[in-house]
C-alpha positions as CSV (number, residue, x, y, z in Angstrom):
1,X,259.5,56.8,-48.7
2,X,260.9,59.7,-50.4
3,X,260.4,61.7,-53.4
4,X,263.9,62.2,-55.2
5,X,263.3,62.7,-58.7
6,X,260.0,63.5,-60.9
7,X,259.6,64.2,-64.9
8,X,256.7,64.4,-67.3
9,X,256.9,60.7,-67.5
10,X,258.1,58.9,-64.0
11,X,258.7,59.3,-60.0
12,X,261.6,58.2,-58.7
13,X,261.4,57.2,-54.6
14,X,263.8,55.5,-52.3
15,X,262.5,53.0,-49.5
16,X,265.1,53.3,-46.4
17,X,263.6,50.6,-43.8
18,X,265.9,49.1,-40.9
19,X,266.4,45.7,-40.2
20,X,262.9,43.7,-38.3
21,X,260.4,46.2,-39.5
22,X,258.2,46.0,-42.4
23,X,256.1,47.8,-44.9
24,X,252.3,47.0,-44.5
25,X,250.1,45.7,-47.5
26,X,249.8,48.3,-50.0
27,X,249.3,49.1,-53.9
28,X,250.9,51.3,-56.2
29,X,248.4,52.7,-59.3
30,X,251.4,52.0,-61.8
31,X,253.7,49.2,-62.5
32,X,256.5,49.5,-59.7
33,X,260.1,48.9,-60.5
34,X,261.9,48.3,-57.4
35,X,266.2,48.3,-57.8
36,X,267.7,47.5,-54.3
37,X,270.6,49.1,-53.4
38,X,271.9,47.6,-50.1
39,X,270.3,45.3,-47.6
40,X,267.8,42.2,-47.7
41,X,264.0,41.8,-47.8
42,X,260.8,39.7,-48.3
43,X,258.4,40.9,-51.0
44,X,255.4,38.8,-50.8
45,X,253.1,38.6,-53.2
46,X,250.8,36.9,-55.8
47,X,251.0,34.2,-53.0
48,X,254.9,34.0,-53.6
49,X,257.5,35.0,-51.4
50,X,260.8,36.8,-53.4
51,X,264.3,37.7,-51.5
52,X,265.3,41.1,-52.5
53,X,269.2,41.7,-51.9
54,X,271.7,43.8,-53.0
55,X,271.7,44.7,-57.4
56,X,268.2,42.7,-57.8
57,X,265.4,44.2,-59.6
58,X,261.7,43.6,-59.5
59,X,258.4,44.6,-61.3
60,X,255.5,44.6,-59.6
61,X,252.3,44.9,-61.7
62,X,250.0,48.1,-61.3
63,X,247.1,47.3,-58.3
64,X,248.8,44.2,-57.1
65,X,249.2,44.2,-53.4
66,X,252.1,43.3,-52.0
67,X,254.0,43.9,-48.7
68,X,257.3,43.5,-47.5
69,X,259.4,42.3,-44.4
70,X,263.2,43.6,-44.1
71,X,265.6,41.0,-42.7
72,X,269.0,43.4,-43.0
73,X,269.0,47.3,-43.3
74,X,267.1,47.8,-46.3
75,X,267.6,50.7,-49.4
76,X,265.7,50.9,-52.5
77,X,264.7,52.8,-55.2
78,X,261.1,52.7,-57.2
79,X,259.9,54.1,-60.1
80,X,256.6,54.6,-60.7
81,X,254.3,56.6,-63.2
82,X,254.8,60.1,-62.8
83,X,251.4,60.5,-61.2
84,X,251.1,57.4,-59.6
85,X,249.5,56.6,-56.0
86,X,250.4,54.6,-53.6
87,X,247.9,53.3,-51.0
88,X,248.0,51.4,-47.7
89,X,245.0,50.9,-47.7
90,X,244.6,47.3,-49.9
């Protein structure tokens, strides 16, 4: 993950993961919005499995773990609260 923009009010990141690897179990202290830009993934959680492709969107609530398995080269950005945390170690 990479830090590409920052404001008084938001974070912007992007996610660049290849295809067969994953990113472990983690939690982000904000809400998470998550726009993917190419690939596919798996983003599991709440006990539900979602398919992230190409132009979808997802928010995933502040403090809810969640982890995620690429299937095809995988690019995405998140925006977060500007001084949000994420931690691997949920």
């Amino acid at each position: 993950m990479k830090e590409i923009e920052k404001n008084d009010h938001y974070k912007i990141l992007t996610v660049e993961l290849p295809a067969g690897t994953s990113m472990p179990r983690h939690l982000a202290t904000s809400d998470a919005y998550i726009i993917v830009e190419s690939g596919n993934a798996l983003l599991i959680f709440k006990g539900e499995t979602y398919e992230l492709n190409q132009g979808s969107n997802m928010t995933i609530p502040s403090r809810e773990p969640h982890l995620l398995k690429v299937i095809r080269d995988f690019k995405a950005f998140v925006v977060l609260a500007k001084d949000a945390v994420i931690d691997f170690a949920a």
